[in-house]
Structures are given as structure tokens and as C-alpha cells.
Backbone as a chain_set.jsonl record, in Angstrom:
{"seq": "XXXXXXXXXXXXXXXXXXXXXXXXXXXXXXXXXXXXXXXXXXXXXXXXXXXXXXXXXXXXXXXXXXXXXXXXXX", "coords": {"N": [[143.679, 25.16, 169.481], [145.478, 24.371, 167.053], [146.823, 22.53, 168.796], [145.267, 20.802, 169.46], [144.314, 19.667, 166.731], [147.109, 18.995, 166.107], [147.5, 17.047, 167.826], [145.58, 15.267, 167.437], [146.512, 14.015, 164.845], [148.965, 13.065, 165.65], [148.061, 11.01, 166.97], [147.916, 11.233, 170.007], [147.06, 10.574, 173.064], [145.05, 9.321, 172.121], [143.378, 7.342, 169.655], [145.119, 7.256, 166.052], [144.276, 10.002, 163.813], [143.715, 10.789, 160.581], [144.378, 13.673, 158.488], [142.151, 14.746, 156.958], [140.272, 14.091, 158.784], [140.559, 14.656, 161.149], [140.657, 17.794, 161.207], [138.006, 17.563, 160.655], [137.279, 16.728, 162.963], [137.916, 18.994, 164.649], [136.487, 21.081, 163.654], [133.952, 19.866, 164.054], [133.79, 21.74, 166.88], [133.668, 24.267, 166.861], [132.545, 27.367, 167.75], [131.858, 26.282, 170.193], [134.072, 25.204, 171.382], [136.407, 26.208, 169.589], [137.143, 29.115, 167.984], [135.589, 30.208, 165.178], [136.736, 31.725, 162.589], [139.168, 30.87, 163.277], [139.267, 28.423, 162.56], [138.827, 27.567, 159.89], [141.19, 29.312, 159.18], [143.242, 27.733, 159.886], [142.59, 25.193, 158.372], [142.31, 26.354, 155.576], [144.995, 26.583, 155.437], [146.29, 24.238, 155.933], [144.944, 22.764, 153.329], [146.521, 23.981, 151.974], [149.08, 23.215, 151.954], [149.478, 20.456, 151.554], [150.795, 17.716, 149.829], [150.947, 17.4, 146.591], [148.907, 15.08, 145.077], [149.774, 12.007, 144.863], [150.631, 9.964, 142.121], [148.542, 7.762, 140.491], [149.178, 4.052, 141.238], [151.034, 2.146, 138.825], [150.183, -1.008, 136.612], [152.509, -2.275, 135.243], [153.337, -3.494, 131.736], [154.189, -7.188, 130.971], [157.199, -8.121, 130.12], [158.782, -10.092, 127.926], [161.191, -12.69, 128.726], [164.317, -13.196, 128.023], [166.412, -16.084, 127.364], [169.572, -15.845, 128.217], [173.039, -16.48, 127.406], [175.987, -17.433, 128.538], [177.972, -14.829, 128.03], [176.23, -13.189, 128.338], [174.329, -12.303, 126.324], [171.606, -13.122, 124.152]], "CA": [[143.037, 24.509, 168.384], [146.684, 23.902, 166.746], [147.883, 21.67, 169.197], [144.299, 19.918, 169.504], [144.758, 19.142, 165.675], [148.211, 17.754, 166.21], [147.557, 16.06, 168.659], [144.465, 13.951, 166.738], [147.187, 13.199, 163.644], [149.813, 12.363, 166.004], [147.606, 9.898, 168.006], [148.253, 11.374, 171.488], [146.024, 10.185, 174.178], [144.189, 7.76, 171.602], [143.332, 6.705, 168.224], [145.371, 8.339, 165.171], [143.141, 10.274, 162.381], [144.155, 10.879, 158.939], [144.485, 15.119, 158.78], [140.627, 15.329, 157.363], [139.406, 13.431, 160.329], [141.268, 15.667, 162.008], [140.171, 18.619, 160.814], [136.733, 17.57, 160.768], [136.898, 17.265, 164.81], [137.92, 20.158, 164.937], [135.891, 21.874, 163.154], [132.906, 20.422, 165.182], [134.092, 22.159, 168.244], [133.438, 25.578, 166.383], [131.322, 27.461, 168.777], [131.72, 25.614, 171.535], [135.324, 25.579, 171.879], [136.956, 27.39, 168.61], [136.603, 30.186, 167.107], [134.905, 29.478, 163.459], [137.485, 31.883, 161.562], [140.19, 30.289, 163.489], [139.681, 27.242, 162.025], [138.451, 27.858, 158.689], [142.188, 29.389, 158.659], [143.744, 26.372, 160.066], [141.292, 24.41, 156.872], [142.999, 26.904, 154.706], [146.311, 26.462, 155.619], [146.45, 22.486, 155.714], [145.1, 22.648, 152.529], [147.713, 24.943, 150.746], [150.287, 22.866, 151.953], [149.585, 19.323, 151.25], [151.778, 17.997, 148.544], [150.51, 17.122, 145.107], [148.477, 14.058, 145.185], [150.202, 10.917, 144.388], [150.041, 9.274, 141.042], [148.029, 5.94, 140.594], [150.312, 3.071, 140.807], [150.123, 1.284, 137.128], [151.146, -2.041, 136.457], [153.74, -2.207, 134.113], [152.989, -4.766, 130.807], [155.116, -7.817, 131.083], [158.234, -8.239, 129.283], [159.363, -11.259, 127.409], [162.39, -12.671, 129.085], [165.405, -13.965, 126.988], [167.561, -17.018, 127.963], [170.971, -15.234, 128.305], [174.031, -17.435, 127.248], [177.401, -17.031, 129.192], [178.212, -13.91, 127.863], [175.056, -12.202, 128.862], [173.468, -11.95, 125.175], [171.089, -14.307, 123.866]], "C": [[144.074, 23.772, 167.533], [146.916, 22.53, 167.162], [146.506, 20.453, 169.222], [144.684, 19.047, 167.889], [145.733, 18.301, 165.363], [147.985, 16.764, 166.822], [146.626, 14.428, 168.321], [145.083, 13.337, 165.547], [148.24, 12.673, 164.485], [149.536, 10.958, 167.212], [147.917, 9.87, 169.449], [147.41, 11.275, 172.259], [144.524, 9.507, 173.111], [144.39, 7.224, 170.047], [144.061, 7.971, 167.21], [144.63, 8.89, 164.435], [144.214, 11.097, 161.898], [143.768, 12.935, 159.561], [142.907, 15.367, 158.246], [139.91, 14.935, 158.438], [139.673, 14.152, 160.943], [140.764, 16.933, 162.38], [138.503, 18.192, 160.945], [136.336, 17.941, 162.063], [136.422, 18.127, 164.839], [136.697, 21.44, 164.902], [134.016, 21.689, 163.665], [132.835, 21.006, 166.561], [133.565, 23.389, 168.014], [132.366, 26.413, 167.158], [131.524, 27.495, 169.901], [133.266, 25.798, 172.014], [136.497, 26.248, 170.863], [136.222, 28.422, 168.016], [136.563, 29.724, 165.218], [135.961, 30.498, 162.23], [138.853, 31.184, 161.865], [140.409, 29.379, 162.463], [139.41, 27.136, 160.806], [140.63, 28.502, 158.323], [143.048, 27.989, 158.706], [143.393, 25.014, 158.669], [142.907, 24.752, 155.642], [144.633, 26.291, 154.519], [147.078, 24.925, 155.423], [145.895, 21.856, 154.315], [146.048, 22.732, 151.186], [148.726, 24.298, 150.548], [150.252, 21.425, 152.457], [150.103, 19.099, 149.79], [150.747, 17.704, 147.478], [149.643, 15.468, 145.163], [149.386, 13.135, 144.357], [149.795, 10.187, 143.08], [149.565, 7.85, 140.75], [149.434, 4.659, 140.513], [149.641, 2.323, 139.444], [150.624, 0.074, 137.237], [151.444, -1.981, 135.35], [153.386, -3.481, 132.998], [154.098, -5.786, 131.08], [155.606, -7.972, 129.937], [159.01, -9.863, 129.003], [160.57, -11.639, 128.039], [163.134, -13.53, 127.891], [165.919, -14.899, 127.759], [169.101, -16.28, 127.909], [171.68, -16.548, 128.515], [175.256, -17.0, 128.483], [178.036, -15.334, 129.27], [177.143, -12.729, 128.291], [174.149, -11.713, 127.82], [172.743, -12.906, 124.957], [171.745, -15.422, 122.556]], "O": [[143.779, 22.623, 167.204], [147.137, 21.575, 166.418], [146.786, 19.274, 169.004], [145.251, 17.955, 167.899], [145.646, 17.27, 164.695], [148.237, 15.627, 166.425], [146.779, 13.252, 168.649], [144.557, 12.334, 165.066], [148.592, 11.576, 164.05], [150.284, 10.278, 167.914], [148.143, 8.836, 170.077], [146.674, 12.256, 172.149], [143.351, 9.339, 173.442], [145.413, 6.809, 169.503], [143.83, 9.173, 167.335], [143.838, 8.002, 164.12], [145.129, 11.754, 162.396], [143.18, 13.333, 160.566], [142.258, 16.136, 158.955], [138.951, 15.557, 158.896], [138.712, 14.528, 161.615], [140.466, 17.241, 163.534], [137.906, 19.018, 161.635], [135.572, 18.831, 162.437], [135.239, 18.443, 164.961], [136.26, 22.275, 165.694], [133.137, 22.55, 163.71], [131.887, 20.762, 167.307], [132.893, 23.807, 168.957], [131.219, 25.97, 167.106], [131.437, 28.474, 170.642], [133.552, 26.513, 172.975], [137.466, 26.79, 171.395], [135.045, 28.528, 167.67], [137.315, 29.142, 164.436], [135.988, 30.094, 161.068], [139.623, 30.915, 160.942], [141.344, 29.38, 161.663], [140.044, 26.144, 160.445], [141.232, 28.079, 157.336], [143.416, 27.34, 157.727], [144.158, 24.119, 158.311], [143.846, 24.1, 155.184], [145.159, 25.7, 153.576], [148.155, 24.657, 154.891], [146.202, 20.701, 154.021], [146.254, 22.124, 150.136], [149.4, 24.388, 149.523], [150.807, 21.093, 153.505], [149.976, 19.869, 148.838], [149.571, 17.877, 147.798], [150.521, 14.647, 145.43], [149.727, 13.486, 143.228], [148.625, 9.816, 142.978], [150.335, 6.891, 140.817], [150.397, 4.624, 139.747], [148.492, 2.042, 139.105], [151.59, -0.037, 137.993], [150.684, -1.642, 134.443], [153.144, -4.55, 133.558], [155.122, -5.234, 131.483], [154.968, -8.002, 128.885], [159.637, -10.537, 129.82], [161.335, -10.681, 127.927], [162.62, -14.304, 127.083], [165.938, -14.635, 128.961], [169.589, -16.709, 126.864], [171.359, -17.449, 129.291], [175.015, -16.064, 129.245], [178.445, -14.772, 130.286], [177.411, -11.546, 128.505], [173.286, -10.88, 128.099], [173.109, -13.893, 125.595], [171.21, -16.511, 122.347]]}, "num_chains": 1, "name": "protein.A"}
């Protein structure tokens, strides 16, 4: 079930998916070809240890530019 998982984020024998796509597969196999606490740990576990979500990019206000003389002051 592991290596199935890797294998759907590392795009081996087709298209890549993002780790919930991933996990989603998976997780319809449950039954049929995993075991349903297996992967519920596997869930667990890929949750715990994704980092911190990323902070929005902002755009920054624009800043007046100066003419700088020779010396590098205005």
C-alpha cells in the first residue's frame, strides 16, 4: 500500500498526483486490495508530517525611487 502510494506521487508507470490524489486512490482500494486501518494509518501519518502550510505571497506597496547623484545620496 506504501509503495503503491509512492509510486502515484512519484509518477512511476504514469501520471504524477499531488499526495491527496494519492491518498485518495488509495484509499479507494480499501476492501478490495488494502486493509481500511492500514490506510487510515498511512492518512494519519502523511498528515502529521506535512510541513506548515505556506504563507500567501503579498505584494509588497511600491516604493518611491530617488535619483541618486554620484555619491549614491540624493
Amino acid at each position: 500500500m506504501a509503495e503503491t502510494y509512492e509510486a502515484l506521487t512519484a509518477g512511476r508507470g504514469g501520471e504524477r498526483c499531488a499526495p491527496a490524489e494519492a491518498l485518495k486512490r488509495v484509499t479507494e482500494k480499501v476492501g478490495t486490495e488494502f486493509d481500511g486501518a492500514l490506510v487510515d494509518a498511512l492518512g494519519r501519518s502523511i498528515r502529521d508530517s506535512s510541513p506548515e502550510p505556506a504563507l500567501p505571497s503579498v505584494a509588497l506597496p511600491a516604493v518611491a525611487t530617488a535619483s541618486y547623484g554620484a555619491r549614491g545620496w540624493p
